[in-house]
PAZAPA-4460 file (N, C-alpha, C; in steps of 0.05 Angstrom, whole numbers, plus 32768, in hexadecimal, padded with zeros to 4 digits):
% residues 71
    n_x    n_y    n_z   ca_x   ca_y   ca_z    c_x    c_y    c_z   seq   type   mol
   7A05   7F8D   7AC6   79EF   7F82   7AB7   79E6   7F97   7AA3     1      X     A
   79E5   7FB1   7AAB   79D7   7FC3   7A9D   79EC   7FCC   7A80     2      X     A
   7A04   7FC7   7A85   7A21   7FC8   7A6D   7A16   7FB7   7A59     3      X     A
   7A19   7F9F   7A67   7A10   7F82   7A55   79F7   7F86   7A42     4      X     A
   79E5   7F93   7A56   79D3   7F99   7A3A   79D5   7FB0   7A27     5      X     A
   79EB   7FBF   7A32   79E9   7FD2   7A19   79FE   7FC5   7A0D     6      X     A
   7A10   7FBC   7A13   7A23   7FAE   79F6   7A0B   7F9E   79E4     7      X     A
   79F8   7F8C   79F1   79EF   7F75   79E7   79DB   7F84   79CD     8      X     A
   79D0   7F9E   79D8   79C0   7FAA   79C6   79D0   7FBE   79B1     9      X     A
   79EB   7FBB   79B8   7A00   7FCA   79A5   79F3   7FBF   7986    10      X     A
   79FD   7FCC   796E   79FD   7FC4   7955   7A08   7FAF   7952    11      X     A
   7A04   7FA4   793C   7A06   7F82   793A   7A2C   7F7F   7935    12      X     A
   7A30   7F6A   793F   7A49   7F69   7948   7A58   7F6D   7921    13      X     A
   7A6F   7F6C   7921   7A86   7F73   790D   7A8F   7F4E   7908    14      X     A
   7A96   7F51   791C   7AA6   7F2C   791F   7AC5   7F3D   7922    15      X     A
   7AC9   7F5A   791F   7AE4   7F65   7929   7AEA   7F72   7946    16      X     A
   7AF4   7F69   7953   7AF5   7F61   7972   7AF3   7F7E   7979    17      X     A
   7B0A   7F8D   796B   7B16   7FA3   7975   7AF3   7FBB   7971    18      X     A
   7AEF   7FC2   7952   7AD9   7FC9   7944   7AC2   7FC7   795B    19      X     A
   7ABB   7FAE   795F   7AA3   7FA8   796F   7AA4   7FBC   798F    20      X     A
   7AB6   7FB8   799A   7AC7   7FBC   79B3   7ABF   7FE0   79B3    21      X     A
   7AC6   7FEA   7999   7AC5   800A   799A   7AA6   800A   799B    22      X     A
   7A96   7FFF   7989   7A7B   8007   798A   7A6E   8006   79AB    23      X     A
   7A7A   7FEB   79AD   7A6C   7FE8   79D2   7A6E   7FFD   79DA    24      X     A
   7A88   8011   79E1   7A95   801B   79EE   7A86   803D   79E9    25      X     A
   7A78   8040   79D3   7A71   804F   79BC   7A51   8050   79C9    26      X     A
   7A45   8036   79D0   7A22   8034   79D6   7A21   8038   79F8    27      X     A
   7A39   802C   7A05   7A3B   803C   7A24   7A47   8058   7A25    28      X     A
   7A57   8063   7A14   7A50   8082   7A14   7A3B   8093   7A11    29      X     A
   7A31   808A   79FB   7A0F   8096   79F3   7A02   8085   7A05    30      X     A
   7A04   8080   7A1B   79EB   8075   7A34   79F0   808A   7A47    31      X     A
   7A0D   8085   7A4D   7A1A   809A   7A64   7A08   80BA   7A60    32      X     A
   7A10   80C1   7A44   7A0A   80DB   7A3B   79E7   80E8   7A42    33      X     A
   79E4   80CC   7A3D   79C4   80D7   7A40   79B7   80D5   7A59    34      X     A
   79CA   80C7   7A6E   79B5   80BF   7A85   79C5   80D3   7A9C    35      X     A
   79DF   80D5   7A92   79F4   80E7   7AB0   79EE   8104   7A9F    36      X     A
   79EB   8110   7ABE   79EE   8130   7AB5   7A03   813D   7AA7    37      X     A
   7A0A   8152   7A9E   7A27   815B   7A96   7A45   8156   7AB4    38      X     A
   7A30   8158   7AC3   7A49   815E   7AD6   7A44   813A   7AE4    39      X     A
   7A3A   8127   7AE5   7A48   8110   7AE7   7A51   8110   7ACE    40      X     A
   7A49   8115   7AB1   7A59   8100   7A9B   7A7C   810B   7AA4    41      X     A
   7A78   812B   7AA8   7A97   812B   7AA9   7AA8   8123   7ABF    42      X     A
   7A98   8118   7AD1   7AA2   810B   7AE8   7AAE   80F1   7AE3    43      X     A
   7A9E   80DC   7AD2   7AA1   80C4   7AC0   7ABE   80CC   7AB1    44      X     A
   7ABA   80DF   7AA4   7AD1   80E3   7A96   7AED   80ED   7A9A    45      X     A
   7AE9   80F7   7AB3   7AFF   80FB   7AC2   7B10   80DD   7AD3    46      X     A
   7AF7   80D7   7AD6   7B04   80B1   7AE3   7B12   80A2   7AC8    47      X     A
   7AFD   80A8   7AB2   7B13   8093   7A9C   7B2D   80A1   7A9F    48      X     A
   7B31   80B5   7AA4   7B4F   80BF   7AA0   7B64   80B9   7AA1    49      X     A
   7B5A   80BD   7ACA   7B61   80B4   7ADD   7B6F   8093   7AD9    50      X     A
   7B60   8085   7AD8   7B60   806B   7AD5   7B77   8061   7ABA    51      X     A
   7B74   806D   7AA8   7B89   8072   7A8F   7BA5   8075   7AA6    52      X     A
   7BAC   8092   7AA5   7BC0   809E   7AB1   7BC7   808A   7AC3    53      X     A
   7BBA   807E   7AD3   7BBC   806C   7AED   7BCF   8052   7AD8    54      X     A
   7BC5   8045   7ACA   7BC8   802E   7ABC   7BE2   8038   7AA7    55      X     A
   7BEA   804A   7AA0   7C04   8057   7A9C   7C15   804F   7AA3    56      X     A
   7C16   805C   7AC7   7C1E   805D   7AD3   7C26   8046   7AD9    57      X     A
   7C1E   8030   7ADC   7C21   8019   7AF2   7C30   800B   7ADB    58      X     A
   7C2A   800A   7AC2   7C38   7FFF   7AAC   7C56   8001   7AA5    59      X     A
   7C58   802A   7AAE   7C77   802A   7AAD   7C83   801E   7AC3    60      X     A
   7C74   8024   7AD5   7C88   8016   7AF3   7C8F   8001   7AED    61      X     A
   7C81   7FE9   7AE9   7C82   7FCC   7ADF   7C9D   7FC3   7ACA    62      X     A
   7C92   7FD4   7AB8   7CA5   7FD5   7AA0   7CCD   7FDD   7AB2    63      X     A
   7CC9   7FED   7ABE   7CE2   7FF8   7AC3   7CE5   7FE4   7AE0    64      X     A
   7CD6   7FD1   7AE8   7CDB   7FC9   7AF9   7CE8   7FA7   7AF6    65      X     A
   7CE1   7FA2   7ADE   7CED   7F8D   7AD0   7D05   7F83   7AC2    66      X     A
   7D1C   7F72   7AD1   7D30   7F70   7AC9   7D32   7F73   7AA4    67      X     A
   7D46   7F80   7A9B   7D48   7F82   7A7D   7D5C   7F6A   7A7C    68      X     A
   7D4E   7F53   7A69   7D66   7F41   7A5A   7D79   7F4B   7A44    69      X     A
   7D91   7F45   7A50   7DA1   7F49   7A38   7DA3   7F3B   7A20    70      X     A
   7DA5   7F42   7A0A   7DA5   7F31   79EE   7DBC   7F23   79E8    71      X     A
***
């Protein structure tokens, strides 16, 4: 709930999906920043990593796990 309103109070939308998407992403940083101490924000930021690296990961497996058609 509390996301939703900071997107909703984000700057006025673009109508460009991607554009809009960064600002959200841009107004829950500057919330994080101001409300978590240094040592949660870098805690936060160690999970996006995490979560990246994780999603890497599971992408190559997938990928290499998928029969290749021949042309």
């Amino acid at each position: 709930m509390a996301t939703a309103m900071m997107i909703d109070s984000a700057q006025t939308q673009t109508g460009d999906f991607l554009t809009d998407i960064v600002r959200a992403a841009g107004v829950i940083d500057s919330r994080l920043r101001r409300m978590l101490t240094p040592q949660q924000y870098a805690m936060v930021q160690d999970l996006m990593l995490a979560t990246r690296i994780t999603t890497i990961a599971r992408d190559a497996l997938e990928d290499r796990a998928e029969p290749t058609v021949a042309a």
